[in-house]
C-alpha positions as YAML, in Angstrom:
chain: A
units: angstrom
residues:
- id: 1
  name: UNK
  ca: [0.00, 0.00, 0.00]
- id: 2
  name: UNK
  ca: [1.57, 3.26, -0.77]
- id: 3
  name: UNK
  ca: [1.48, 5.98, 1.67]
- id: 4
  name: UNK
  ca: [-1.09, 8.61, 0.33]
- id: 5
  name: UNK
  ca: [-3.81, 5.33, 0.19]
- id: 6
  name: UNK
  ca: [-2.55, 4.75, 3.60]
- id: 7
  name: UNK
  ca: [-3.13, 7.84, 5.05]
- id: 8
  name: UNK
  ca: [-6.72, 8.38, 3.31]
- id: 9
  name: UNK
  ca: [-7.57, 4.68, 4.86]
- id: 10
  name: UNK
  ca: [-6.47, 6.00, 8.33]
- id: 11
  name: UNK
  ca: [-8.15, 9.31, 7.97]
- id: 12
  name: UNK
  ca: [-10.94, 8.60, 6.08]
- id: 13
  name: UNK
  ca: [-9.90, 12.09, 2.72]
- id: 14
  name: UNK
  ca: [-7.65, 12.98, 1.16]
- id: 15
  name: UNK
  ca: [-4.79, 15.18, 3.81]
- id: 16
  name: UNK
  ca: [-5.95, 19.28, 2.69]
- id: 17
  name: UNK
  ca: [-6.95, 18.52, -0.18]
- id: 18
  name: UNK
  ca: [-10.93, 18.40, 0.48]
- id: 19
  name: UNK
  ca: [-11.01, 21.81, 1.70]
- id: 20
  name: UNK
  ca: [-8.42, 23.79, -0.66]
- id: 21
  name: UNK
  ca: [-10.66, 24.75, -3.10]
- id: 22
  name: UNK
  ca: [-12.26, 26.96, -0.03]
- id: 23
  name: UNK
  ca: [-11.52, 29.95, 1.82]
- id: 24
  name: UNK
  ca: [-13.18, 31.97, 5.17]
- id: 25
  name: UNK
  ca: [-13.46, 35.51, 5.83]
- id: 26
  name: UNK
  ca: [-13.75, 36.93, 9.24]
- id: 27
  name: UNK
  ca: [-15.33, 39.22, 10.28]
- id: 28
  name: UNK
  ca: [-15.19, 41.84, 13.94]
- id: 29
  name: UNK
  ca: [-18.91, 40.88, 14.73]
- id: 30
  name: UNK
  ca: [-21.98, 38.21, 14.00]
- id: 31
  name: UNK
  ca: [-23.89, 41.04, 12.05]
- id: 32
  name: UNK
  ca: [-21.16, 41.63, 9.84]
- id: 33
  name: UNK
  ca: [-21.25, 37.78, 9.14]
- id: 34
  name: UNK
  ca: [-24.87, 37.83, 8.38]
- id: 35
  name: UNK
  ca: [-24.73, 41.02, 5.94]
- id: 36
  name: UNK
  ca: [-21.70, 39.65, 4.44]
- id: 37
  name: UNK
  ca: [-23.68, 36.43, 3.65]
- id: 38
  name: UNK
  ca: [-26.56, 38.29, 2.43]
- id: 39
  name: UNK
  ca: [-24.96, 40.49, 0.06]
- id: 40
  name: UNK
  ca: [-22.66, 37.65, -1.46]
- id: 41
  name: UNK
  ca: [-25.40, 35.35, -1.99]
- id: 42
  name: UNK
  ca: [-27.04, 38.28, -3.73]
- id: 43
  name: UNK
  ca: [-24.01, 38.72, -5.87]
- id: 44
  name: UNK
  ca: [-24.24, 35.06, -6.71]
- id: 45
  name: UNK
  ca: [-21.53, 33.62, -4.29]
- id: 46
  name: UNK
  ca: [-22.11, 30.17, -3.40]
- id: 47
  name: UNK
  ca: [-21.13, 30.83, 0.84]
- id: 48
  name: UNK
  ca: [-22.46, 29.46, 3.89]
- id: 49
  name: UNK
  ca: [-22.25, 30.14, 7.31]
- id: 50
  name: UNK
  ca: [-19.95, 28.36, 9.39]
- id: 51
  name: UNK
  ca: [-18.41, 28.54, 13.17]
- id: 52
  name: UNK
  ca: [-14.65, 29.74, 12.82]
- id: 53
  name: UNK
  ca: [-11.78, 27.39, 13.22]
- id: 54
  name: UNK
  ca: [-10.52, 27.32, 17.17]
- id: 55
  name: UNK
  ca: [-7.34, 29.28, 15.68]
- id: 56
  name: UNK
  ca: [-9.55, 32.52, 14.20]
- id: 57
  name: UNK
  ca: [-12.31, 32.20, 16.98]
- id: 58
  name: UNK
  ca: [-12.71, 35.26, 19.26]
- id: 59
  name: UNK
  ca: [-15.70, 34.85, 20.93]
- id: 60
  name: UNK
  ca: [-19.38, 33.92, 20.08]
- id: 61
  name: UNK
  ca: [-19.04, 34.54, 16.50]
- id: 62
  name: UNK
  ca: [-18.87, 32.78, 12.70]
- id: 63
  name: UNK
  ca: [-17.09, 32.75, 9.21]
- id: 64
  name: UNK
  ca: [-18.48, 32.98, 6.11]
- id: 65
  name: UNK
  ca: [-17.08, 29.90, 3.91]
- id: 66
  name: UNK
  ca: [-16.12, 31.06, 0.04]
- id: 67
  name: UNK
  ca: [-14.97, 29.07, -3.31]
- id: 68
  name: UNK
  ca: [-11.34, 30.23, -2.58]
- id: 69
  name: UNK
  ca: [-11.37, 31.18, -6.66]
- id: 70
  name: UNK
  ca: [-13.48, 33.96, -6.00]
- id: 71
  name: UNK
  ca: [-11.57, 35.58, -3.53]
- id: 72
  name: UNK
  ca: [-10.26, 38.84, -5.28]
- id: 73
  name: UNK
  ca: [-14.19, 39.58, -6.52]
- id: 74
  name: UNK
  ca: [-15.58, 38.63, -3.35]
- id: 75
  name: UNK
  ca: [-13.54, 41.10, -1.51]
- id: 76
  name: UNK
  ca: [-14.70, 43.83, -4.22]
- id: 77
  name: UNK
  ca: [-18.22, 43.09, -3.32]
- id: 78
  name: UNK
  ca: [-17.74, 43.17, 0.58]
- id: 79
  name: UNK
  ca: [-15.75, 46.54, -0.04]
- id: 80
  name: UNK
  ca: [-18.35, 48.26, -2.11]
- id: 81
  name: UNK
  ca: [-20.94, 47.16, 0.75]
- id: 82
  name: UNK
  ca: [-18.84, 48.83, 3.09]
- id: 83
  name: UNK
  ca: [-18.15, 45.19, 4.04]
- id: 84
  name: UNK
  ca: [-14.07, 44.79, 4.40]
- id: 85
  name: UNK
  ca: [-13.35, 41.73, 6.05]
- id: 86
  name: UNK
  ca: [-10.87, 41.38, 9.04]
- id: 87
  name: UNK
  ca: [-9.44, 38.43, 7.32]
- id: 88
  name: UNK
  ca: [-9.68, 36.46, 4.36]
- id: 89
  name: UNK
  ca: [-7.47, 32.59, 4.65]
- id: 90
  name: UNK
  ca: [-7.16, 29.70, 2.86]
- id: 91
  name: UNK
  ca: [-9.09, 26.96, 4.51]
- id: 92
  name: UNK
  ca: [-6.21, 24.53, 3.67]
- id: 93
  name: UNK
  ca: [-5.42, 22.10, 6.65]
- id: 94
  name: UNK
  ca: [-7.01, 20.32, 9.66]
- id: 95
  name: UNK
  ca: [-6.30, 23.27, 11.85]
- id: 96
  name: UNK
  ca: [-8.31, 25.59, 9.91]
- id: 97
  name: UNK
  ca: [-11.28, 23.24, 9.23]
- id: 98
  name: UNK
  ca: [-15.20, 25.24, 9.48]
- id: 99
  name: UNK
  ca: [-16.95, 23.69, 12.19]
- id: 100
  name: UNK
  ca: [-20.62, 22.19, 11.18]
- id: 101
  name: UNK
  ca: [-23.27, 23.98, 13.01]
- id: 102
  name: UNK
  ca: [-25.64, 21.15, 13.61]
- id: 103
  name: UNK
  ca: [-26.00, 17.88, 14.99]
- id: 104
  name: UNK
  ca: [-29.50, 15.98, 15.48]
- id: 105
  name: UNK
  ca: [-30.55, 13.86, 17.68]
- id: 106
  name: UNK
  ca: [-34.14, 11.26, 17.26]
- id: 107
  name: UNK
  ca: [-35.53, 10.72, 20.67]
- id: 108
  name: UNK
  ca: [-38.24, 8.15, 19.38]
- id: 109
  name: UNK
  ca: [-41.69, 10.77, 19.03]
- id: 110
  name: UNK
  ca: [-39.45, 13.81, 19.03]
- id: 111
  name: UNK
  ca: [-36.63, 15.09, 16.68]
- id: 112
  name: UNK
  ca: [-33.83, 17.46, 17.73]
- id: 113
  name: UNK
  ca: [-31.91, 20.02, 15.76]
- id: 114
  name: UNK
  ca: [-28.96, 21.84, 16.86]
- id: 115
  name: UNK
  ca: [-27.60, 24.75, 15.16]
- id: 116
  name: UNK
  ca: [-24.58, 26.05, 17.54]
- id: 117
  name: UNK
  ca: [-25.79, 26.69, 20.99]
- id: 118
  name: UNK
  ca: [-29.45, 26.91, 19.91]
- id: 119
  name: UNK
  ca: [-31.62, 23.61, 20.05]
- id: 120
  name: UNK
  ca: [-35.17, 23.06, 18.66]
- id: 121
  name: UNK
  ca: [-37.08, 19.94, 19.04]
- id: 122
  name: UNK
  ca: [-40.45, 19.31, 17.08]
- id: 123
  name: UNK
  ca: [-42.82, 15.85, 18.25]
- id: 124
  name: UNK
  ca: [-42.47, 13.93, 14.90]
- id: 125
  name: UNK
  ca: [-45.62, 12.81, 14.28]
- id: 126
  name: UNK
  ca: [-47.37, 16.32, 14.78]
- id: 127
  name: UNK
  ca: [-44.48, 19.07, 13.43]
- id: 128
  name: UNK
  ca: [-45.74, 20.96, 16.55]
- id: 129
  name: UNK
  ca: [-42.38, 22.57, 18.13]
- id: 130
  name: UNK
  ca: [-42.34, 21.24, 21.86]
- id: 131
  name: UNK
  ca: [-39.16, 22.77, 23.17]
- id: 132
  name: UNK
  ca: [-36.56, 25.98, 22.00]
- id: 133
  name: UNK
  ca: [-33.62, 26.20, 24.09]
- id: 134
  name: UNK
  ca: [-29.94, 27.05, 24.38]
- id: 135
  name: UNK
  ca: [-27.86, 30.30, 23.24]
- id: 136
  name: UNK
  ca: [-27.51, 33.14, 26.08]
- id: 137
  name: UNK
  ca: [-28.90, 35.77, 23.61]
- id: 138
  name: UNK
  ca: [-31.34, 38.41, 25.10]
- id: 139
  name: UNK
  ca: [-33.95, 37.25, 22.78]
- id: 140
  name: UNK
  ca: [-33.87, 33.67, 23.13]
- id: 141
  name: UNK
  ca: [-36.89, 33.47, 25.88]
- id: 142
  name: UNK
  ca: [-38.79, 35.78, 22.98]
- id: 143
  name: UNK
  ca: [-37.95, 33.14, 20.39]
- id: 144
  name: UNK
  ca: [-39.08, 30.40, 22.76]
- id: 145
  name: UNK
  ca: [-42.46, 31.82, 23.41]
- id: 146
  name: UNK
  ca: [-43.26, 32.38, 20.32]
- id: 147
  name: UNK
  ca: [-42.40, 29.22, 18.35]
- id: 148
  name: UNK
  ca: [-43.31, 26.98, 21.06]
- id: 149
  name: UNK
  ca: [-46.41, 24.58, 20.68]
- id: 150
  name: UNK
  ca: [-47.08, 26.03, 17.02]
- id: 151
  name: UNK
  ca: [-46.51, 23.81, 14.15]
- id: 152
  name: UNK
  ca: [-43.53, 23.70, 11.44]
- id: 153
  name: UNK
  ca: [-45.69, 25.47, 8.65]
- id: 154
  name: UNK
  ca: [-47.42, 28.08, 11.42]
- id: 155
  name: UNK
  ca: [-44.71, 28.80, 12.80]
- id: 156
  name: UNK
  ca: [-42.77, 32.01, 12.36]
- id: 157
  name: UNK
  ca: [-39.62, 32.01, 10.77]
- id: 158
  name: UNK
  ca: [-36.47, 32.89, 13.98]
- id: 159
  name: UNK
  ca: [-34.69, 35.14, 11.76]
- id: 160
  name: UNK
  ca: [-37.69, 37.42, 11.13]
- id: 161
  name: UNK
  ca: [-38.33, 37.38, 15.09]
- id: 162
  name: UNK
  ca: [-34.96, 37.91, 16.27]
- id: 163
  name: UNK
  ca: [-31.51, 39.68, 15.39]
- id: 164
  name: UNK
  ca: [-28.72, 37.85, 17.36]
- id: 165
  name: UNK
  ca: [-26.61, 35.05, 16.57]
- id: 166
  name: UNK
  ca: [-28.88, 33.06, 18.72]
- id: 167
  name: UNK
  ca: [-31.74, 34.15, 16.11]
- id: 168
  name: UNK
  ca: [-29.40, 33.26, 13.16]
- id: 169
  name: UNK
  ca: [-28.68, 29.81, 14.48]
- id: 170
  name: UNK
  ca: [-32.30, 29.33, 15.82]
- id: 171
  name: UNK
  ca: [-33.38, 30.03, 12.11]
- id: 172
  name: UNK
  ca: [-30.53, 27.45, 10.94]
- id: 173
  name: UNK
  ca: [-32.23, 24.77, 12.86]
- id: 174
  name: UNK
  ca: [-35.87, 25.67, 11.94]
- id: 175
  name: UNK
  ca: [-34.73, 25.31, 8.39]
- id: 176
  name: UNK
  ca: [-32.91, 22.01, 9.13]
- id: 177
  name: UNK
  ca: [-36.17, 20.59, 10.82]
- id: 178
  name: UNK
  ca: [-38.52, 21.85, 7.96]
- id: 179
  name: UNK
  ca: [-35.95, 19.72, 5.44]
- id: 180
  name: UNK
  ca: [-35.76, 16.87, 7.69]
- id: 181
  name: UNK
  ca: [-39.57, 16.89, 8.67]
- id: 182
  name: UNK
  ca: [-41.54, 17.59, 5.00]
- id: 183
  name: UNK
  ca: [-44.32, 15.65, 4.79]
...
């Protein structure tokens, strides 16, 4: 066996190769992230929204993930917004691997989505949400009240009820759930 198949037995890729086609840009606050999003996707960027690598992470806050090609006319678009980022690196290498945002969890009737610190479980057989927790955003008993024993398709959309990170990630989740529960 020679050593590259070794090493993509053992760890399952290719070593920096999967993500080198990608970069992140970083950003001094979570509303930056979310306008930067919003304006590159209306540019036609193909980004998402991801937590930062432990090396860029400063606090509760995210990275927008970029095709790496598109760097220099990314950077125009952000800059014309009024948009600069603090940062704009290669996602080459394990250190500087995105972290996924969610993880689910089936608990028999109900179904749990986590999107960072925000978790939103919804009984299966109903879509009514049962339970909004997590985050330590100002708004998150606001979200909880009012999503809380309403169905999936009554239900109002977190990011039009809220404006924090928690909000963002709440919405991140409800999206997730509406995928994972369609009828």
């Amino acid at each position: 066996m020679n050593p590259l198949s070794w090493l993509r037995a053992w760890f399952g890729k290719k070593p920096d190769q999967a993500r080198s086609d990608r970069g992140l840009l970083v950003f001094a606050n979570t509303g930056e992230v979310l306008r930067a999003e919003k304006v590159l996707t209306e540019a036609g960027f193909s980004v998402q929204v991801q937590g930062p690598p432990p090396e860029l992470r400063s606090g509760c806050d995210l990275v927008v993930v970029f095709p790496l090609v598109d760097q220099l006319r990314a950077l125009r678009v952000l800059d014309q917004a009024g948009l600069p980022p603090l940062q704009a690196v290669p996602a080459a290498g394990p250190l500087l691997e995105p972290v996924s945002l969610f993880q689910v969890k089936d608990f028999g009737p109900w179904l749990m989505v986590r999107a960072a610190n925000m978790k939103l479980t919804v009984d299966k057989r109903t879509r009514v949400i049962v339970n909004v927790s997590g985050g330590g955003c100002p708004d998150v008993p606001y979200l909880a009240r009012e999503l809380t024993g309403k169905p999936l398709d009554a239900a109002p959309r977190p990011r039009d009820l809220g404006h924090t990170l928690c909000g963002y990630a709440l919405d991140l989740a409800f999206e997730e759930m509406l995928r994972r529960c369609s009828p």
